[in-house]
N, C-alpha and C positions, 0 to 999 in steps of 0.2 A: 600585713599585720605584724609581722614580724621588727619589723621596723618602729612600733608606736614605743616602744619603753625608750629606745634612743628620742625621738624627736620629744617624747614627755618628758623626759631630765633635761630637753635644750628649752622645755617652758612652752611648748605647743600644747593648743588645747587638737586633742583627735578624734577624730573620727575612722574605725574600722569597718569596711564593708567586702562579707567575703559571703559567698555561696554554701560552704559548707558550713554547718553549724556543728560541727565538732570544731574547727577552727576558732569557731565565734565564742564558745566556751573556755575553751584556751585562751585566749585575748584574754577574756575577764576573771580567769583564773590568775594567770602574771599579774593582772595589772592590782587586783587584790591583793596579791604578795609583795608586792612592788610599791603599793602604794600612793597609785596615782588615777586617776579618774578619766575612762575612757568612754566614748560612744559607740556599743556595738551595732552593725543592722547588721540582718541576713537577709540577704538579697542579689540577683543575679544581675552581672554585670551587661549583661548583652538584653537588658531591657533596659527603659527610660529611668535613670537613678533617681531613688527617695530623695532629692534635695532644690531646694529651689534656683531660681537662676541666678548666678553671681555670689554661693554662700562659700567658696572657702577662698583662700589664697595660697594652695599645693594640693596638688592631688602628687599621690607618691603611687606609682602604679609597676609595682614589681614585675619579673616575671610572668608573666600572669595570659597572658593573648595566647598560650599556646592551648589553652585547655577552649576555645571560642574559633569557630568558623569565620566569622566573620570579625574584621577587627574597625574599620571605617564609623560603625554606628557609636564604638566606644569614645571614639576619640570624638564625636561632636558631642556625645554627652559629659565628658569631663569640659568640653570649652566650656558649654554651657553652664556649671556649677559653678567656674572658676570665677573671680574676680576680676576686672579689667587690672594687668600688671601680674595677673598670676600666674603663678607656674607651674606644668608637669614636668613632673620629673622620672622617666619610664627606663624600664630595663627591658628588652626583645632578644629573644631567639633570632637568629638572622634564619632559621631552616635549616644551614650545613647539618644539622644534629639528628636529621630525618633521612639523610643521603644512603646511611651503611646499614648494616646488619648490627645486631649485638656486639659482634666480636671486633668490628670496626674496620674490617679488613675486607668487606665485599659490598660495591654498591648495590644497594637493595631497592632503593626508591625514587623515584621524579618526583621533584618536587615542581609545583606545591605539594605537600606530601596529606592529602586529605584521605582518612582511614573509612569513613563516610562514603565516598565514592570510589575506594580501589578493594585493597585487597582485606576480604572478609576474616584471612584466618589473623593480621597484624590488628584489626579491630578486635578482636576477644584476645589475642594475649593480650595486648593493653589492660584491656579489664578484666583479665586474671592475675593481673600482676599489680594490679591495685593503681598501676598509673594515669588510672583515667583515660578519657580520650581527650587526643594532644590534636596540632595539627599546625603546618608550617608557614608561615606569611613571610611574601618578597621582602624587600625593602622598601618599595614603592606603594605596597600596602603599609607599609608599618611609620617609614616616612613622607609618603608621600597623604597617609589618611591625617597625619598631621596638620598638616601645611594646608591640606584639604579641608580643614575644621575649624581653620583660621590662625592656628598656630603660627608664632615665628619661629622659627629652630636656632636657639642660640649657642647648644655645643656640642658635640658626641663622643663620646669615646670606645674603643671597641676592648671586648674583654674575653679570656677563655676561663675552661671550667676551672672552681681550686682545685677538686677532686681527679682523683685517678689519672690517669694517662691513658696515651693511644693517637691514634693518628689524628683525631680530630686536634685535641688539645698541646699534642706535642706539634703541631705544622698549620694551626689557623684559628682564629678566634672565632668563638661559633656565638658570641653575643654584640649586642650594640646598650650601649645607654644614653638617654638624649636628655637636652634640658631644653624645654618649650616653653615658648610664656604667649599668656593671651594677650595682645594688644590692648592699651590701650582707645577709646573711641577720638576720634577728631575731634579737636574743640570746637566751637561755631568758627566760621570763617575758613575752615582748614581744610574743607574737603574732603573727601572719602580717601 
């Protein structure tokens, strides 16, 4: 969501769909002040999305899979919205960011790092600390549920945090961002 005032001033019509609805108030708060006319829904990504099949041509999919178990069911539901020729456009946690402790300086986790099935007391600081529960997907989950969805993957780039320092960000890039686009369908004659 953070992202709708940019693509509004490039003359996109949007659509923001976030889970929390303090978020969703926000959207429509900016875009009131801002001046530009957006669609909110509140709605959870890891169910079958409010939209029909084939209705946009971008889904812009931030950050976002770390706060969902499962990441596979998402990525068939943006094909499906998407228009033949359209494209996701996704930023991912590669996981490095689940390895250490706080301090950055002790490994604390295996990943997959799911809080859900290991350790009880990393599941409530999460949720004392307001950061939700997170959770860490391969790459073969994250690119590979792509390509599994029917995706083409047409570029990636790899990126570290702006913020702060420490080992992760001073010695490895702990995110990926991809550009996917849904194929086009075969024309008569052209085969699968």
């Amino acid at each position: 969501g953070q992202q709708i005032p940019i693509f509004s001033a490039l003359g996109a019509r949007c659509t923001v769909l976030d889970y929390s609805q303090e978020q969703c108030e926000r959207e429509r708060m900016v875009a009131r002040r801002e001046g530009y006319d957006v669609e909110v829904i509140r709605a959870d990504m890891t169910e079958p999305l409010p939209f029909g099949d084939g209705t946009f041509d971008l889904v812009f999919h931030p950050v976002s899979n770390c706060y969902v178990e499962r990441v596979e069911p998402i990525f068939r539901e943006c094909f499906r919205v998407l228009k033949e020729g359209g494209r996701l456009l996704g930023g991912f946690d590669i996981g490095i960011n689940y390895i250490f402790d706080e301090s950055q300086t002790t490994l604390a986790h295996r990943l997959p790092f799911n809080p859900l099935r290991g350790s009880r007391a990393e599941l409530e600081r999460m949720v004392a600390q307001g950061e939700g529960v997170q959770f860490s997907h391969s790459l073969e989950e994250q690119l590979g549920g792509q390509l599994k969805a029917g995706f083409l993957l047409r570029d990636l780039f790899e990126d570290r945090d702006p913020e702060g320092s420490g080992l992760l960000r001073d010695f490895a890039p702990q995110y990926i961002a991809t550009l996917a686009e849904k194929p086009a369908a075969p024309g008569p004659g052209m085969g699968k």
